[in-house]
VOBA-33238 format. One record per residue (C-alpha): chain; residue in one letter; x, y negated, z negated. Coordinates in steps of 0.25 Angstrom, whole numbers. Layout:
N
+-----+------+-------+-------+-------+
: mol : type :    px :    py :    pz :
+-----+------+-------+-------+-------+
:   A :    A :     X :     Y :     Z :
...
+-----+------+-------+-------+-------+
This chain:
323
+-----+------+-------+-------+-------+
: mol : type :    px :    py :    pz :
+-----+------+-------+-------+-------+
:   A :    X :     0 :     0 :     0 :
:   A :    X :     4 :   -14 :     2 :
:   A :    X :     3 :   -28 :    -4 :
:   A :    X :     2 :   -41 :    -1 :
:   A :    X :     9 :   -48 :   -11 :
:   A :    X :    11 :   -62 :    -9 :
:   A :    X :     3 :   -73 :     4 :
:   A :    X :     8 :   -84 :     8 :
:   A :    X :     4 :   -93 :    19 :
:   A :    X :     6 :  -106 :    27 :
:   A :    X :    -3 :  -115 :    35 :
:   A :    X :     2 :  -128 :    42 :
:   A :    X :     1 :  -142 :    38 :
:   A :    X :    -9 :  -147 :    51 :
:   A :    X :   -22 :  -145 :    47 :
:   A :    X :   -34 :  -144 :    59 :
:   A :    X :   -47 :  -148 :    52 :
:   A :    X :   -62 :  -145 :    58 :
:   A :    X :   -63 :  -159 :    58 :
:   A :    X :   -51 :  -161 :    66 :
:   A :    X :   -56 :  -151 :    76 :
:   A :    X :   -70 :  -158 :    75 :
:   A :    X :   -61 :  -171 :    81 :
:   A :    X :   -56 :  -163 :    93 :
:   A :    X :   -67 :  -155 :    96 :
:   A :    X :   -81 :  -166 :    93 :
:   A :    X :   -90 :  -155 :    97 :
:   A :    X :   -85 :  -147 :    86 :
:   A :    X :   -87 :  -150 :    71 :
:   A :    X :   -80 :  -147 :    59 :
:   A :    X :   -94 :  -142 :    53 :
:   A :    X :   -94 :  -132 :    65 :
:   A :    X :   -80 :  -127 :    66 :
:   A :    X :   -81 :  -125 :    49 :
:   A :    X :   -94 :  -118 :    52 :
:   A :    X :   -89 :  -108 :    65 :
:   A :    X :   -75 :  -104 :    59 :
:   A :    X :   -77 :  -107 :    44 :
:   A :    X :   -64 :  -114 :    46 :
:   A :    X :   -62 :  -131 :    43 :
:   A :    X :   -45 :  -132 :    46 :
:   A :    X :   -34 :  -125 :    51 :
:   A :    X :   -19 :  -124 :    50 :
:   A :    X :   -11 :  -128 :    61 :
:   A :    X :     3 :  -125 :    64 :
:   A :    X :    11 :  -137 :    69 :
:   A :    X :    19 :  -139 :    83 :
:   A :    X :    32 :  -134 :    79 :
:   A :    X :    25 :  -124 :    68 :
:   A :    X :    26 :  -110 :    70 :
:   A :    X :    22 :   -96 :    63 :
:   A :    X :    36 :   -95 :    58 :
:   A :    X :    38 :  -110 :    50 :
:   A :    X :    23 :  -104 :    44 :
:   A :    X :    26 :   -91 :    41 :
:   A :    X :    39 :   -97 :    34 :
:   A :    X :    31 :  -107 :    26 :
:   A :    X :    21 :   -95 :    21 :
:   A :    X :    32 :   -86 :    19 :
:   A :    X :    40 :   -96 :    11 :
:   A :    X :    28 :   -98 :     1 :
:   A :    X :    29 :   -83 :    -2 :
:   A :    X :    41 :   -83 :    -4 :
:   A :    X :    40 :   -93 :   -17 :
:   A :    X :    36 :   -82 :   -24 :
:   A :    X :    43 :   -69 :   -16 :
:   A :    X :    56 :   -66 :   -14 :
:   A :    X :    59 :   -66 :     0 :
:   A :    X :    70 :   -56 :    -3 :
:   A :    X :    60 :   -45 :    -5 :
:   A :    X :    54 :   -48 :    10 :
:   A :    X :    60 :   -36 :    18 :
:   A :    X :    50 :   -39 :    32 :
:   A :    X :    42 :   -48 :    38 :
:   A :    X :    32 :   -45 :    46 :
:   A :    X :    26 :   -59 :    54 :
:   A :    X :    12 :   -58 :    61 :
:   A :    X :    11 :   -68 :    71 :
:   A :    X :     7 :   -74 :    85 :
:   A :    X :    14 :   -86 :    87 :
:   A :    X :    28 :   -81 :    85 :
:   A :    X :    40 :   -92 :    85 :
:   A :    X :    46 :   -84 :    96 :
:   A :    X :    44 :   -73 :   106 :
:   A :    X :    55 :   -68 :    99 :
:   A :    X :    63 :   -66 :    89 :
:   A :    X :    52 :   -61 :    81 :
:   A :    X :    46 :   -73 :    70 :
:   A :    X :    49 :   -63 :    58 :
:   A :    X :    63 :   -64 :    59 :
:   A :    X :    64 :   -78 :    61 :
:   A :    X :    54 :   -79 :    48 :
:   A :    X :    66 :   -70 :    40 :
:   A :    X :    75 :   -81 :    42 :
:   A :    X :    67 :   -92 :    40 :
:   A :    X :    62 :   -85 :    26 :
:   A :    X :    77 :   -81 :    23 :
:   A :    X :    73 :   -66 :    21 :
:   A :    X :    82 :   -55 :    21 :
:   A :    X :    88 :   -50 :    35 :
:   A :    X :    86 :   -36 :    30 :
:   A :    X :    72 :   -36 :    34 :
:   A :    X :    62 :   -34 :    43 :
:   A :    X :    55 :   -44 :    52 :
:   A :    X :    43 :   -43 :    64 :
:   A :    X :    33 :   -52 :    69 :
:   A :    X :    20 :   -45 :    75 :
:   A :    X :    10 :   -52 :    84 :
:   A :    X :    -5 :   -51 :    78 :
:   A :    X :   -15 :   -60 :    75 :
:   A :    X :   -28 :   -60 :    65 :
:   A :    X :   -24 :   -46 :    62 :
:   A :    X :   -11 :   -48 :    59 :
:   A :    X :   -11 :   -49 :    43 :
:   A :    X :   -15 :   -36 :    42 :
:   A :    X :    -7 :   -29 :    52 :
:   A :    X :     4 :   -36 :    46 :
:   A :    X :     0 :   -29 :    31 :
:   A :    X :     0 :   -14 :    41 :
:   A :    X :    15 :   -17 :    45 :
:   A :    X :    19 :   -21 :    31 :
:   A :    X :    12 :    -8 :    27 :
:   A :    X :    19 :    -1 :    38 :
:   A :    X :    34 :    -7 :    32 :
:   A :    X :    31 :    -6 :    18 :
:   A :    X :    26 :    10 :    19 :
:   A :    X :    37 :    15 :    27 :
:   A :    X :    47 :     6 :    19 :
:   A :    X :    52 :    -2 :    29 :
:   A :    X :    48 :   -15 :    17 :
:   A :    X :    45 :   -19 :     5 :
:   A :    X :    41 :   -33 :     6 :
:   A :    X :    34 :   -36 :    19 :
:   A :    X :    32 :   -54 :    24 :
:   A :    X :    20 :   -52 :    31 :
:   A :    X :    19 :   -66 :    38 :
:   A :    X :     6 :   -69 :    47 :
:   A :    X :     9 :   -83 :    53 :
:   A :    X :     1 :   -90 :    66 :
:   A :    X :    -1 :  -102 :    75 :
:   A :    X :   -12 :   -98 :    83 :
:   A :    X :   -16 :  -113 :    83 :
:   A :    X :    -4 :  -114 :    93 :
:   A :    X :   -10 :  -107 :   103 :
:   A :    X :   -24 :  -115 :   102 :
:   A :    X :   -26 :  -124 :   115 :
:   A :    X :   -29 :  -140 :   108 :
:   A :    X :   -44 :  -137 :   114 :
:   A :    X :   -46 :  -125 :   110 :
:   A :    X :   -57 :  -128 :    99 :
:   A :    X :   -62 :  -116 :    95 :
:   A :    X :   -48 :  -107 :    92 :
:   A :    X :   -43 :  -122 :    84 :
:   A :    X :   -54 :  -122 :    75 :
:   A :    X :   -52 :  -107 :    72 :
:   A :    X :   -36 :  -104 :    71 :
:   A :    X :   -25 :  -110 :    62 :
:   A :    X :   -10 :  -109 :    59 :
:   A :    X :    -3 :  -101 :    46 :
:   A :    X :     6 :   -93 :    41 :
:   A :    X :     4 :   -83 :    30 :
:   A :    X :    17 :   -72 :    23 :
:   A :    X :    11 :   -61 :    14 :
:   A :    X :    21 :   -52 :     7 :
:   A :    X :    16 :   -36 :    10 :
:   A :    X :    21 :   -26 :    -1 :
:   A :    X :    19 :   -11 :    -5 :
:   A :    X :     9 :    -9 :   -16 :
:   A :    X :     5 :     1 :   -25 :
:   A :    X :   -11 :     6 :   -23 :
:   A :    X :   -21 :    11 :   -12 :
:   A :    X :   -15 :    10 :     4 :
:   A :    X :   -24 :     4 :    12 :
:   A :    X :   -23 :     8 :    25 :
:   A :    X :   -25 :    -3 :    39 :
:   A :    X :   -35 :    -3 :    51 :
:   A :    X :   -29 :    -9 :    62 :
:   A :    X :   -34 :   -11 :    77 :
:   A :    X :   -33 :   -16 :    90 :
:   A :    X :   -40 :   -20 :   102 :
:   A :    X :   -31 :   -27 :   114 :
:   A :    X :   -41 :   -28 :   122 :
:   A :    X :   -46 :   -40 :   116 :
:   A :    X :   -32 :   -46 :   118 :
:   A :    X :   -38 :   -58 :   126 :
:   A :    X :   -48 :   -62 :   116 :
:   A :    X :   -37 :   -70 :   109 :
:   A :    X :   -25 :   -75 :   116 :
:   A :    X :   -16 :   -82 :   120 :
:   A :    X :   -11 :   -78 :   134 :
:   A :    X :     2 :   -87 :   138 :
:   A :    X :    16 :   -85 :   131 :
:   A :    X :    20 :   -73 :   131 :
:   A :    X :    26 :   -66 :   142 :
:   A :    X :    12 :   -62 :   150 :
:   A :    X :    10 :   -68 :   163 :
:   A :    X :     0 :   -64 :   169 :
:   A :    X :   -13 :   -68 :   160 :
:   A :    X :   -27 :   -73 :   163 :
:   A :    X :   -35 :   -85 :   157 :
:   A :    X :   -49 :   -80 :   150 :
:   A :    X :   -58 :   -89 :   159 :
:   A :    X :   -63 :   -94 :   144 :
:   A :    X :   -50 :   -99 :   140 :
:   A :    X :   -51 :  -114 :   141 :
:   A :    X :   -36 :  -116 :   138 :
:   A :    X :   -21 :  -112 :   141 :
:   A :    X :   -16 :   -97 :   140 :
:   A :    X :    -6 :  -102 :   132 :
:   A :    X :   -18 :  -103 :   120 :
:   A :    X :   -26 :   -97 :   114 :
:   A :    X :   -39 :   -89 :   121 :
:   A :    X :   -49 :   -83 :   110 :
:   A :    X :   -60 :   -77 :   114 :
:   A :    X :   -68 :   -80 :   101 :
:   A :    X :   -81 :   -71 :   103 :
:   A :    X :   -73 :   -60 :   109 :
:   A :    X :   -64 :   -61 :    95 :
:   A :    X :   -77 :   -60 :    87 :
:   A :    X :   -83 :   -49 :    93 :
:   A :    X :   -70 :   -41 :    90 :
:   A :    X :   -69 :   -45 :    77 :
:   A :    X :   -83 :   -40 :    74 :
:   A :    X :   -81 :   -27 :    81 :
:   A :    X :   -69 :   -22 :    76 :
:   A :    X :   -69 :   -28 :    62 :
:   A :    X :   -79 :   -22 :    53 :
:   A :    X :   -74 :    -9 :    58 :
:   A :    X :   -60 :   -13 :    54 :
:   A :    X :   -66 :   -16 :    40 :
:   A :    X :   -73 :    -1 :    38 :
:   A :    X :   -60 :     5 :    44 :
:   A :    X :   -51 :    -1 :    35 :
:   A :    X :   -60 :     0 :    21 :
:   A :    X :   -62 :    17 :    27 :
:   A :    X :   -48 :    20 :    31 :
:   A :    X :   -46 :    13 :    15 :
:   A :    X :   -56 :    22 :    10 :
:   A :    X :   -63 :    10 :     5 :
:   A :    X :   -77 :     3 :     7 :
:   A :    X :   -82 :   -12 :     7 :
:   A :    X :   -83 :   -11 :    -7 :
:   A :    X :   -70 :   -10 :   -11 :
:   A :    X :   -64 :   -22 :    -4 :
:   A :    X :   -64 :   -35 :   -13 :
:   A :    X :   -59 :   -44 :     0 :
:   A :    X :   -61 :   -44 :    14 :
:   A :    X :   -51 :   -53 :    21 :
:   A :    X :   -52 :   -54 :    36 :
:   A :    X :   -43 :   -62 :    48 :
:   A :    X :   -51 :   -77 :    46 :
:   A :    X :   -55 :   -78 :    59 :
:   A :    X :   -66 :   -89 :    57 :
:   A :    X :   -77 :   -86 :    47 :
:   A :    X :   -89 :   -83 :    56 :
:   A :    X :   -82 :   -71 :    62 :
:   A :    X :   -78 :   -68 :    47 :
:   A :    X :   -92 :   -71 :    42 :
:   A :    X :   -98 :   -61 :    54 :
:   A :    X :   -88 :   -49 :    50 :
:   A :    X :   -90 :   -50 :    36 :
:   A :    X :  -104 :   -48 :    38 :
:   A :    X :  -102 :   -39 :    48 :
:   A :    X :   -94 :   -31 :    40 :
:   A :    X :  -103 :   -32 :    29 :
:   A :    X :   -92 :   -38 :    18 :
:   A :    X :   -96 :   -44 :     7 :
:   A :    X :   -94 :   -60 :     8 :
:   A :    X :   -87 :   -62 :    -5 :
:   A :    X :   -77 :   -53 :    -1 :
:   A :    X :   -75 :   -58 :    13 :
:   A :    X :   -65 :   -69 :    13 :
:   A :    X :   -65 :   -80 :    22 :
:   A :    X :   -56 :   -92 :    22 :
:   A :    X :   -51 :  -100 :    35 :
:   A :    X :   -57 :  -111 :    33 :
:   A :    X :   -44 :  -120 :    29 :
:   A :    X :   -36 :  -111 :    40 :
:   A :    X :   -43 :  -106 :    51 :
:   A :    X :   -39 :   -93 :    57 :
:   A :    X :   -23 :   -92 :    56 :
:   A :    X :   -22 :   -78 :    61 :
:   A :    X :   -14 :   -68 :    57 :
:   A :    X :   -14 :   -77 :    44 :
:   A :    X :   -29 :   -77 :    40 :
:   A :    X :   -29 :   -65 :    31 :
:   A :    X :   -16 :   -69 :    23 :
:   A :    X :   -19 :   -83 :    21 :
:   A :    X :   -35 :   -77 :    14 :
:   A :    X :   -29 :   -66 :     6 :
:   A :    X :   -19 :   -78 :     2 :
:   A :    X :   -30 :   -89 :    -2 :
:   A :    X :   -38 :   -78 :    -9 :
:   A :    X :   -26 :   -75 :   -19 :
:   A :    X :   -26 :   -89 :   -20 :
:   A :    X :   -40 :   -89 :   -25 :
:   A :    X :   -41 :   -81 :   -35 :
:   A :    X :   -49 :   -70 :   -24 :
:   A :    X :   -40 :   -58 :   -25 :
:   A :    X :   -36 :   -51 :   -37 :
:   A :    X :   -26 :   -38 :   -40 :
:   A :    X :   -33 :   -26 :   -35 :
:   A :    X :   -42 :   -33 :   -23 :
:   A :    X :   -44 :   -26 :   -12 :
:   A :    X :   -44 :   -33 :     4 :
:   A :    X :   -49 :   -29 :    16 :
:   A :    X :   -40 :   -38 :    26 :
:   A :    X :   -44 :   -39 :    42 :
:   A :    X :   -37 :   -45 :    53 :
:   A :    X :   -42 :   -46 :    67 :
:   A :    X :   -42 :   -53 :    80 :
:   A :    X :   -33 :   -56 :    91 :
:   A :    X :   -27 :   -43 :    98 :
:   A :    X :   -37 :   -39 :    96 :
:   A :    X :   -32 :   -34 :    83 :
:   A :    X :   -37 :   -30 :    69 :
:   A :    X :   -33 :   -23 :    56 :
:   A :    X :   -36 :   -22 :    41 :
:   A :    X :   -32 :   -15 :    27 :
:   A :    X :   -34 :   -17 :    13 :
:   A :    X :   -26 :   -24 :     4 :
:   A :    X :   -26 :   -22 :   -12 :
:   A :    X :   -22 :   -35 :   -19 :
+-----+------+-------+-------+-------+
């Protein structure tokens, strides 16, 4: 079994209010956008901001109260990487001035990368390939967002967020993981890598160099494949809906949430929503709500959570975590 023993995370200075998008958009209002995405201001990444200067800036505030010396991997989930190569981690292991006697990778995944990036650390700590594991998801989708895009600027913000994975003593939860690539072009961005020979979607109004989300398309995967991934995940655990005290999904934008909850027939105190002061930061939601849950006083010794990430891919996975 493993643990997560420590979250950190780091969101940029500039702030995008509704009310700022309200000003650029007229025929939008800040009530509106509130009441669509349950989500009032976002984070955004400056010019020369990337994943690597956040996940320094979350990682550094861990390491207040860590001894980096313990660290013997990082593992850093991201899609905006500083380079094509080298590979972010090992550039993020200088930066952090961790030992070179360690082990460093960056893998490519979106909304569910928080939880594919608890499976590796499983993966490393259960063969004994680590001990103490960096887990850092860090994005800047914002980016990729073309100035006119409205609808993916009022959903998506920039942050960084370093958890510390552990081996624990007590019950294994076991992962559900899935994959669907044919709904790679539901959430894209076409131009920058080394493919050529791409089309346009007709619907997208803007550069390929941006990104294309195809929202209803998004939704309808979500709502098919995610109350199955719930029941897998509690069966495989041998457990039921009873047993869980949290629900913590990816924060896409609260009417999706709101629909899968019910949906999924979850409880709504134990359902956890909170973008509303971040937006949807990716690969990030899911450590950033478990982090301001400890904050709060929500999760005590002993809690279990039932923790989901899905999206762009298409992608998806959970487990269960024992706090």
């Amino acid at each position: 079994m493993i643990k997560i023993s420590k979250i950190e995370y780091y969101l940029p200075q500039q702030v995008l209010t509704n009310e700022d998008l309200e000003k650029l958009f007229p025929e939008w209002s800040s009530e509106r956008i509130k009441e669509k995405v349950g989500i009032s201001q976002r984070h955004i990444s400056s010019d020369s901001e990337t994943v690597l200067d956040m996940a320094v800036q979350s990682s550094e505030k861990i390491f207040e109260n860590y001894d980096r010396d313990k660290i013997d991997f990082i593992l850093f989930c991201t899609q905006s990487p500083e380079y094509f190569l080298p590979t972010t981690a090992c550039i993020l292991q200088d930066r952090l001035g961790l030992r070179k006697n360690i082990g460093a990778i960056d893998f490519n995944l979106g909304c569910s990368g928080f939880v594919y990036g608890l499976a590796f650390a499983k993966g490393l700590i259960a063969a004994g390939i680590a001990k103490s594991i960096l887990l850092v998801t860090s994005e800047t989708y914002t980016k990729h967002i073309h100035a006119d895009d409205k609808g993916n600027r009022s959903i998506f913000g920039d942050a960084s967020a370093s958890a510390i994975i552990e081996k624990a003593e007590g019950n294994d939860y076991q992962f559900c993981l899935g994959t669907d690539g044919s709904g790679a072009e539901n959430l894209i961005v076409k131009k920058g890598a080394f493919k050529k020979d791409f089309e346009l979607n007709p619907e997208h109004e803007f550069s390929p160099e941006n990104i294309y989300m195809n929202g209803p398309e998004i939704f309808n995967f979500t709502i098919e494949n995610i109350p199955g991934l719930v029941k897998e995940t509690l069966e495989v655990n041998g457990m039921t809906m009873d047993d869980i005290d949290h629900f913590v999904f990816h924060q896409a934008n609260s009417f999706m949430l709101n629909y899968l909850r019910k949906k999924t027939k979850i409880p709504a105190e134990k359902f956890y929503i909170d973008m509303e002061n971040t937006g949807n930061t990716v690969s990030a939601t899911i450590p950033i709500a478990l982090k301001n849950m400890m904050d709060k006083g929500m999760l005590k010794e002993g809690d279990k959570v039932l923790m989901a990430g899905f999206g762009v891919g298409y992608s998806w996975g959970a487990t269960i975590m024992e706090i």
